[in-house]
C-alpha positions in Angstrom: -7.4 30.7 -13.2 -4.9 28.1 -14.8 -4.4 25.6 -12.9 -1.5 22.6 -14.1 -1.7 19.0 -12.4 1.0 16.3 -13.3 0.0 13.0 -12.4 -3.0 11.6 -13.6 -3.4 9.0 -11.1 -5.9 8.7 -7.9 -4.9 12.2 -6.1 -4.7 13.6 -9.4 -7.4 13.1 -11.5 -9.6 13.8 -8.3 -7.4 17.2 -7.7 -8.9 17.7 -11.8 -12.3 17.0 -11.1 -12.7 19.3 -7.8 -10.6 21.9 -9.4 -12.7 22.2 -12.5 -16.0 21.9 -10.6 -16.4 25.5 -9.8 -16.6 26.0 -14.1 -14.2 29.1 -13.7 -10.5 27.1 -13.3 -8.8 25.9 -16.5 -7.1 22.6 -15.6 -4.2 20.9 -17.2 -3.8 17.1 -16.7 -0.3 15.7 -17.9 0.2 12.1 -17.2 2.9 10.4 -18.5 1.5 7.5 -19.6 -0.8 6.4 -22.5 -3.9 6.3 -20.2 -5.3 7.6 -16.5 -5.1 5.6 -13.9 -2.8 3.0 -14.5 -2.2 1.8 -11.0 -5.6 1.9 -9.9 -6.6 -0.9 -12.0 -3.9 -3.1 -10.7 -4.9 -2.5 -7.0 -6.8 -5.3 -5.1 -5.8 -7.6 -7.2 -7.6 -5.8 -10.0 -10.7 -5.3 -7.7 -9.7 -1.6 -6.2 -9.9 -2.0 -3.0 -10.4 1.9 -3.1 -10.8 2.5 1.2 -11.3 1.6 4.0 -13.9 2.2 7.2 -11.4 2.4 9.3 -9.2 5.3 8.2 -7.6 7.1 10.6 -4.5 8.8 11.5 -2.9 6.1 13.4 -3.0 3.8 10.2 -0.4 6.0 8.5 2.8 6.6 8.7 6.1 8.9 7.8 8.0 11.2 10.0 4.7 13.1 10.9 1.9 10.5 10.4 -0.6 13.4 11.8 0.1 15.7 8.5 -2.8 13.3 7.3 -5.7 14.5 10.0 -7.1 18.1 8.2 -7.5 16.2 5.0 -8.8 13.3 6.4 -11.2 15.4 8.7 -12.2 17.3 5.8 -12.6 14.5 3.2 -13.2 11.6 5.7 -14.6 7.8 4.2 -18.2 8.9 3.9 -17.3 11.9 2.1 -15.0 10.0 -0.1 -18.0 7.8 -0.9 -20.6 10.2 -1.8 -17.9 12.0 -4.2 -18.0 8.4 -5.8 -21.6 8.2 -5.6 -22.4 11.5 -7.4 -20.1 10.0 -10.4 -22.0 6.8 -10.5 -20.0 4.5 -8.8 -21.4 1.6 -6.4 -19.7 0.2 -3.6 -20.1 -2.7 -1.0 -18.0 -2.9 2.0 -16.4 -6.1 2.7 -15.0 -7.6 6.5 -12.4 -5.3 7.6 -14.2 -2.3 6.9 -12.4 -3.3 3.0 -14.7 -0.8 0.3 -14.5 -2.6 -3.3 -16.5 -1.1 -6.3 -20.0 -2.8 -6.3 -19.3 -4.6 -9.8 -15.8 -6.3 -8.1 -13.4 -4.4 -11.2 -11.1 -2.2 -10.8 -11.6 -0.2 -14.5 -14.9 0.9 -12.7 -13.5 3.2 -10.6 -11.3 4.4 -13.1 -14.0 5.1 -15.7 -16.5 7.0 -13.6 -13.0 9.2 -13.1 -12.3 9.5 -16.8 -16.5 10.1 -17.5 -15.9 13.0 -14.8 -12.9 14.4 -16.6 -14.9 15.2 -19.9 -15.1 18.7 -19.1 -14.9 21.7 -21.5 -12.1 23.2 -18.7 -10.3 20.1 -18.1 -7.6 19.6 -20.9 -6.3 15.9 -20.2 -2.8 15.4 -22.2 -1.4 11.8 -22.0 1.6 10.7 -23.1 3.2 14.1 -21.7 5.6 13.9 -19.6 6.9 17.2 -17.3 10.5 17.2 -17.2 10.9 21.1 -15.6 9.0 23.5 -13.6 10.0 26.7 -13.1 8.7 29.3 -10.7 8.0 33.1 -12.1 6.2 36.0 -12.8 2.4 35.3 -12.0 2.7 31.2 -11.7 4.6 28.1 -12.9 6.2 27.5 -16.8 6.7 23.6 -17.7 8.1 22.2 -20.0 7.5 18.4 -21.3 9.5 15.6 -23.1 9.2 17.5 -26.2 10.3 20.8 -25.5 6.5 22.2 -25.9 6.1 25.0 -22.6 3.0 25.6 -21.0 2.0 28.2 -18.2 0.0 27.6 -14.8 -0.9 29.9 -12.0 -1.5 27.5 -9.7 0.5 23.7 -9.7 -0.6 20.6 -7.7 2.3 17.8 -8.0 0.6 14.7 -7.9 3.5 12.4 -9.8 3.0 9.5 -7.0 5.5 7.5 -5.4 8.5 5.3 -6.6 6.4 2.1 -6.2 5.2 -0.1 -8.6 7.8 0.4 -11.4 6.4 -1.5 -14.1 2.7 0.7 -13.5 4.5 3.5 -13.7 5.8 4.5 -10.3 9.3 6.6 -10.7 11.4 9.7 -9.4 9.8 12.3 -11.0 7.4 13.5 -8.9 10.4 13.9 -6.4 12.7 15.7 -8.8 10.5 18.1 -10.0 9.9 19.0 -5.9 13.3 19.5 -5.3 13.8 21.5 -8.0 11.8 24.0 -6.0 13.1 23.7 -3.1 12.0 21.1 -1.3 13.4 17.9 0.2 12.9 13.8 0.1 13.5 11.5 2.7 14.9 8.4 2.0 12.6 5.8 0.5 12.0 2.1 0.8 9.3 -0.1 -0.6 6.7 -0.7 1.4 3.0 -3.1 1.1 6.3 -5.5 -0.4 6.7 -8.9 -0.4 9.5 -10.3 1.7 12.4 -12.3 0.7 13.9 -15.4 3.2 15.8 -18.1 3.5 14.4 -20.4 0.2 15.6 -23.5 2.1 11.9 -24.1 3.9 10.3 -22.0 1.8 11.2 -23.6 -1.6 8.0 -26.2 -2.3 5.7 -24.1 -0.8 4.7 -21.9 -4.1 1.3 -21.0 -4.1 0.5 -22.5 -0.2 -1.5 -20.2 1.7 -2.5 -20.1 5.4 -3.5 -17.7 8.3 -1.0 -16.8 10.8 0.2 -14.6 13.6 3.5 -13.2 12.2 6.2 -11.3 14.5 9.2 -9.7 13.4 12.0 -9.1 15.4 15.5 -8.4 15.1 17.6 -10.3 18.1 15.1 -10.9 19.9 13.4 -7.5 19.7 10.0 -7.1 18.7 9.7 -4.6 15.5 6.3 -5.6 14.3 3.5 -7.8 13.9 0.5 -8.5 12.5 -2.3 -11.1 11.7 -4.0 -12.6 8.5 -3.0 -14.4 5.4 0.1 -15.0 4.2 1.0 -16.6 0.7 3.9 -18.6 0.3 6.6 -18.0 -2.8 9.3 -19.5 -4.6 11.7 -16.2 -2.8 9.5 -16.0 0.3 6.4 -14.9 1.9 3.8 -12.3 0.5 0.0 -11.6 1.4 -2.0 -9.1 3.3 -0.3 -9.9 6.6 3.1 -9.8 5.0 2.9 -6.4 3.3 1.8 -5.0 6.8 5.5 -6.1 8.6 7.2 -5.0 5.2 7.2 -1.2 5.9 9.8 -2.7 9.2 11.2 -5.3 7.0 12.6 -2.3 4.2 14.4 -0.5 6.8 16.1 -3.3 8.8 18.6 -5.5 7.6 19.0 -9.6 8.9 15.8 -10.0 10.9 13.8 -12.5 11.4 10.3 -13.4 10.9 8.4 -15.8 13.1 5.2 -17.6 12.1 2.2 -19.1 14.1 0.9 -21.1 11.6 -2.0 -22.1 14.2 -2.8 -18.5 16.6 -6.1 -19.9 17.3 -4.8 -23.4 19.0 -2.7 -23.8 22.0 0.2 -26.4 22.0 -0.9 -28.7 24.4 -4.3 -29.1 22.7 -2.4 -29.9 19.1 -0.2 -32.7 20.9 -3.2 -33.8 22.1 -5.1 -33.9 18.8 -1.8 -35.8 17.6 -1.9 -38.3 20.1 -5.3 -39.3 19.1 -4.2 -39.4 15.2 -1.8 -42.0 15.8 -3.3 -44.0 18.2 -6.6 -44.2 16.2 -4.5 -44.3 12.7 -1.5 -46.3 13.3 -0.9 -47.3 9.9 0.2 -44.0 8.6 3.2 -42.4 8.2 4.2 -39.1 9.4 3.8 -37.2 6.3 0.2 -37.8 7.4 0.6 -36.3 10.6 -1.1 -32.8 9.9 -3.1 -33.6 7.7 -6.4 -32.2 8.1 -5.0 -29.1 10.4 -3.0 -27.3 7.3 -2.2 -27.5 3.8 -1.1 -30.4 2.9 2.5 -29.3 1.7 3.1 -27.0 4.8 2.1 -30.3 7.0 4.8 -32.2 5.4 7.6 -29.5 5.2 6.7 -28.7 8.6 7.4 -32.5 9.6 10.4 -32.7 7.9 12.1 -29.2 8.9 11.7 -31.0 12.5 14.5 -33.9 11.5 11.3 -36.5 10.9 11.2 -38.6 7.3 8.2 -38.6 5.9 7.8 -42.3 5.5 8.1 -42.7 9.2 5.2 -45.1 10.7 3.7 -42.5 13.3 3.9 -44.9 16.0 7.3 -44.9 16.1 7.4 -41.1 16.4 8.9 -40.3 19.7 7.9 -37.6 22.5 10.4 -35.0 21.2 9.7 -35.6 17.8 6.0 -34.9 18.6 6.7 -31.8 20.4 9.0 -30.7 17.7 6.7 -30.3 15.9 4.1 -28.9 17.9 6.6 -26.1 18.6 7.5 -25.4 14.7 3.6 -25.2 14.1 3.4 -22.1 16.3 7.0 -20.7 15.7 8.2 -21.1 12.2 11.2 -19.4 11.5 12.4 -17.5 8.5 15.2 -15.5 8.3 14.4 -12.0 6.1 17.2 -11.4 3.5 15.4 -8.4 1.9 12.3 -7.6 -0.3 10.9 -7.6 -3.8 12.0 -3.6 -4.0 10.3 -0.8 -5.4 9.2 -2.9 -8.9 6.8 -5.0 -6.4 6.1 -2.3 -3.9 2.8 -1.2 -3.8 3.3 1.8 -1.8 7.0 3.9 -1.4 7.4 4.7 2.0 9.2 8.2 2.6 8.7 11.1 0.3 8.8 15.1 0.6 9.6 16.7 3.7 5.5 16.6 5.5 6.7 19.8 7.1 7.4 22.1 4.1 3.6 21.9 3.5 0.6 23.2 5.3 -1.7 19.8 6.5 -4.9 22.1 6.2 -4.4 23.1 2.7 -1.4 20.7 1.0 0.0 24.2 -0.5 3.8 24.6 0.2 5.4 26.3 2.8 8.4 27.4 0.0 6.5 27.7 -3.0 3.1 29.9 -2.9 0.8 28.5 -5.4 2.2 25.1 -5.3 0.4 21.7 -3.7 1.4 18.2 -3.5 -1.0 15.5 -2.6 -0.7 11.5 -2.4 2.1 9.5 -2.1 4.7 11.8 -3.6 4.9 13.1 0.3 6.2 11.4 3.2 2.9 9.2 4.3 2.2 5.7 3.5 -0.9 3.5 4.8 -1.5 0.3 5.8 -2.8 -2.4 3.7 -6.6 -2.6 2.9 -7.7 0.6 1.1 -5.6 3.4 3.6 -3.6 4.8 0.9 -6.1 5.3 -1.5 -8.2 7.3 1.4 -5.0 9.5 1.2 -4.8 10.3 -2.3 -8.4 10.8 -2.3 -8.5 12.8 0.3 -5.6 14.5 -0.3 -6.5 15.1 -3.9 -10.0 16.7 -2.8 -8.2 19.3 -0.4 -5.5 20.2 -2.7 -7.9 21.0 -5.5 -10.1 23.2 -3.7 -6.7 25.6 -3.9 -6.8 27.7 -0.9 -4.2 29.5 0.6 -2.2 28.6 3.4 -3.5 32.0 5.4 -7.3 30.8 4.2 -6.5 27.9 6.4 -5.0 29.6 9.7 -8.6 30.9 11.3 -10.1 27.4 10.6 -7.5 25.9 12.6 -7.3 27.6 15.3 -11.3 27.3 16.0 
């Protein structure tokens, strides 16, 4: 059996390998771009953070964050990790149930891929992009940039999302969807940095710290989260960031509120201030947190609170001092949007979960065809969840069962 795969990416180039394992499928692999698996050397920083302990259900989301269970039950972490294994591929896991490839590079876990895609029946074509599908007779025809046709009996769209422009994220994957029938949500960036008010903001390139972030919008509570955030010449970013942006995309003029110090109460940091000034008298109040966070966040901190920075600290009064205290655990920036798509690193939204069958990824519409990874309406957390999904996702859509093969499974 033929079997055609667009998108050579982390869902797709493991759809390849488990399609092509059983030696009598001929696969087609069209990716776009020059080489496989752009994205994936980009993620974690270039370390490919490629899963996470952790994955469940409840740390995805879309319209029907569920649709992910059957492939996640039938591909879980472990699973995910011996497929790497058997290509050759070690693996530490990190705090936070984080996986990262043993040798801390990204390119890896995209070679052991492209070693495992040197197979007489797998026919990789880069540079090839699919600009129709058509349904008929016994399968799918495509056609590519260049006119040239080819013919499928089988087709697993696995284009990924919108995210990540300048890696190659784009529409396609949705177009060529629709074009069969199916429908798109309406997408935002997601796993995005987050754009505020530069006034506070503004000399704080490059300062990082941990917080407790909340976002709200008038006072009610949308999100929050807990870990590193970096600051930016436009904003915020960091792990604890991209986990509020998915709430951040979808609402307009809310705010974001910072506890620069979640493990210290108040009273205990105006007492520890107290003691700085009356043992240090001589310094100024640029000084004043010095010691407790980054030197630049100290001072911009001081000075957002009405204080000069050249202030002697004993003539600091008490509302000065609890001014402060107070901005510590509540710094307040107003969200005016984010980075968009081009810094996303996820799209949230996607096709319609419910015009596919969770237990096999085939379509609903369109017999013979599958989607898998972020091309559908599910997006992850941060920390390795949505490349569980495309890996998982890929797995189940390349073992190309039918959606009846799935029924008596489950309803056991």
């Amino acid at each position: 059996m033929r079997i055609a795969i667009i998108g050579a990416g982390a869902s797709g180039m493991t759809a390849a390998i488990t399609a092509a394992a059983s030696g009598t499928n001929e696969v087609l692999l069209f990716e776009r771009q020059a080489r496989v698996g752009r994205k994936l050397l980009a993620t974690g920083n270039g370390r490919c953070n490629l899963t996470n302990r952790q994955a469940a259900p409840g740390r995805y989301h879309g319209s029907t964050p569920d649709f992910v269970r059957p492939a996640l039950d039938a591909f879980p972490v472990d699973s995910t990790l011996d497929f790497f294994q058997t290509l050759g591929l070690y693996t530490v896991t990190e705090p936070g149930g984080r996986v990262y490839p043993y040798s801390d590079q990204a390119n890896s876990v995209v070679d052991v891929l492209r070693f495992a895609l040197s197979r007489r029946n797998i026919q990789l074509k880069t540079g090839t992009e699919i600009t129709s599908v058509k349904r008929g007779g016994q399968g799918f025809r495509l056609k590519d940039q260049n006119g040239a046709c080819y013919e499928a009996e089988r087709l697993i769209v696995a284009c990924g999302g919108a995210a990540g422009t300048k890696l190659g994220g784009g529409l396609s994957g949705y177009q060529l969807l629709r074009s069969l029938g199916h429908h798109c949500t309406k997408l935002y960036p997601s796993l995005v940095q987050l754009k505020t008010d530069p006034e506070l903001v503004r000399g704080l390139k490059g300062v990082r710290a941990n917080a407790a972030l909340r976002l709200s919008l008038r006072g009610a509570l949308l999100a929050e989260a807990r870990g590193e955030v970096q600051f930016t010449d436009y904003g915020v970013s960091g792990p604890a960031v991209f986990d509020l942006s998915r709430a951040a995309a979808t609402t307009e003029n809310c705010e974001l509120n910072l506890n620069l110090l979640p493990d210290y109460r108040e009273e205990d940091l105006l007492s520890a201030l107290c003691i700085r000034i009356s043992r240090f008298p001589a310094l100024e109040a640029g000084d004043l947190l010095t010691g407790i966070l980054h030197n630049r966040l100290g001072r911009m901190l001081v000075s957002a609170c009405g204080v000069r920075l050249n202030t002697p600290l004993t003539s600091l009064n008490w509302k000065q001092l609890n001014d402060v205290v107070e901005r510590c655990h509540a710094l307040s920036l107003t969200v005016t949007g984010t980075m968009g798509m081009e810094g996303a690193q996820v799209t949230a939204g996607g096709i319609v979960t419910g015009e596919f069958d969770p237990a096999t990824l085939q379509s609903r519409i369109v017999p013979g065809l599958y989607a898998t990874g972020e091309v559908l309406d599910v997006d992850g957390d941060c920390g390795g969840f949505n490349l569980q999904w495309a890996w998982s996702s890929g797995l189940l859509a390349g073992q190309l069962k039918s959606n009846h093969e799935a029924r008596p499974a489950q309803q056991t």
